[in-house]
N, C-alpha and C positions, 0 to 999 in steps of 0.2 A: 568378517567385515574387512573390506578395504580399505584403506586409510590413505588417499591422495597425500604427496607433498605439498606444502603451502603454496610454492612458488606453481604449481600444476592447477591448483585448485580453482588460484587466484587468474590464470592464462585460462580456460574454461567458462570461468565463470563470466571476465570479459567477454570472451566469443562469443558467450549466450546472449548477454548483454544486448550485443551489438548487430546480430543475427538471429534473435529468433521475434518474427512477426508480431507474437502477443507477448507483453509484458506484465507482473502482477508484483507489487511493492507491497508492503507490509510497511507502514512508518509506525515508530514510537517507540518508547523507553521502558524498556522490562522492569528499570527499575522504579519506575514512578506508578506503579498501582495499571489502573485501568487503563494507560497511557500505550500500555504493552500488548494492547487489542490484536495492532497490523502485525507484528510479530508472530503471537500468537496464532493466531489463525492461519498465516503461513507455517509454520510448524504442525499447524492439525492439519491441513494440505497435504503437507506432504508424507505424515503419517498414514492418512486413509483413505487418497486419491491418488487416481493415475492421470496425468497431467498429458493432453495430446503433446506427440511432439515439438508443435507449431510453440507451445508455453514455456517462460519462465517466466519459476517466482522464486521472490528472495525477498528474504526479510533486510529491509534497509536501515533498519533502527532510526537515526534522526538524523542520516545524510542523506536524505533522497536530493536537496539540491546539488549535490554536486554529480551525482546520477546525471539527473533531468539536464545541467548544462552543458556532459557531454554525450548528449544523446542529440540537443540543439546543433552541436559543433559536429556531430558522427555524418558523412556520405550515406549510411544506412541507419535508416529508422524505422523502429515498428508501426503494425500499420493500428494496433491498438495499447493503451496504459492501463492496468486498473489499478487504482490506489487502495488502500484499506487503511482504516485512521479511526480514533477518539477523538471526539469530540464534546467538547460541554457549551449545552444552547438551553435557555432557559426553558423554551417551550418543549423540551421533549422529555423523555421518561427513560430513565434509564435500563442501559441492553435494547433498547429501539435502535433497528435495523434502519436507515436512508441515504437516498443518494443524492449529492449533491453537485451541480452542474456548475464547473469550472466557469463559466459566468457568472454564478452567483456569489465566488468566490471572493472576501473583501481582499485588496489590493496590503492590507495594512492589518498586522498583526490583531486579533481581537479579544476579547476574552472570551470568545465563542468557538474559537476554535484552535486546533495547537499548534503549540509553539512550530514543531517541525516543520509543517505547512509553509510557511513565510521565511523567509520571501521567494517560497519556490511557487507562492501561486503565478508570480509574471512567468515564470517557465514555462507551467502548465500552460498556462493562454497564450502561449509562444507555438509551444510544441502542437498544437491544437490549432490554433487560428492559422499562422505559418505554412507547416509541415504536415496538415493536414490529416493528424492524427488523433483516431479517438481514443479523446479520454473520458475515465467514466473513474467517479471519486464514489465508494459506500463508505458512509461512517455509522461509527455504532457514539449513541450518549454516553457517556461514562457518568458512572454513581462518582466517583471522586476522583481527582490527580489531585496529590498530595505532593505537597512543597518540598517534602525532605524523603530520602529513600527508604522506598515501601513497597517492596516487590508481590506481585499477585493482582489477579484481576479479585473484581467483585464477583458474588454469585452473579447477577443479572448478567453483568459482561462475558464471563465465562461460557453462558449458558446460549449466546449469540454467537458463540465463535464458529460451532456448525453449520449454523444458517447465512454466515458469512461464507464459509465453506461452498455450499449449495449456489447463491447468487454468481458465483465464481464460475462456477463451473459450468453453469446455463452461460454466462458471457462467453466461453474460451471452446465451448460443444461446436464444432466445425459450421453443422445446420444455422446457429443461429448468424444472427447478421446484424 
């Protein structure tokens, strides 16, 4: 195994950033239980997929806004985002796969959905209505985020992270559109 320098990793990683047409985030908190979904599922990505060129993803744990502002402020922007997130919404059942469209996004933090999210949904509706870029947000329900550090998904969450996998990979397959 290769072992990049930091300071190489981190010059790379930017360029992907900022140069590659499709982008795929991962948000949430490894250490907060089911929180660690977007994460997660980028780690099994990249464990059992070959990701087209045209893709990166990276797990952004719970700085995607400063992601998304300088992607606002970048001369080059991708021509799609896909987000991956937990969320807790009364009507759903936990490890339930949905997507949810950056319009329907509330403006103002909820208890529906996470923390991370806010207040980077004006970005999203930036980056999108603006710049004319799609975005497409899937959340999985989470069985719980707990208050205090408690790392691991639930069974249900964990057992979504492949079909998170899959939805991904149907978005980013050249064919689709």
């Amino acid at each position: 195994m290769h072992i990049l320098p930091k300071s190489l990793f981190k010059e790379i990683m930017i360029h992907d950033i900022f140069n590659k047409p499709i982008l795929v985030f991962g948000c949430g908190n490894t250490l907060l239980g089911d929180d660690g979904f977007g994460p997660a599922v980028i780690t099994h990505l990249g464990d059992h997929y070959s990701l087209p060129e045209t893709v990166f993803a990276l797990d952004v744990g719970t700085s995607i806004r400063n992601i998304l502002f300088d992607l606002i402020l970048s001369p080059s922007k991708p021509e799609k985002i896909l987000i991956i997130d937990a969320v807790t919404h009364p009507d759903r059942n936990p490890g339930e796969l949905f997507e949810i469209s950056v319009e329907d996004l509330p403006e103002n933090k909820t208890n529906d959905y996470s923390l991370h999210q806010f207040p980077s949904v004006n970005l999203l509706k930036e980056l999108k209505g603006i710049a004319g870029i799609e975005v497409n947000v899937l959340a999985v329900q989470a069985k719980s985020i707990p208050d205090e550090i408690l790392p691991g998904l639930s069974p249900e969450i964990l057992a979504s992270v492949s079909n998170a996998c899959h939805w991904i990979i149907k978005q980013v397959e050249p064919s689709h559109g």
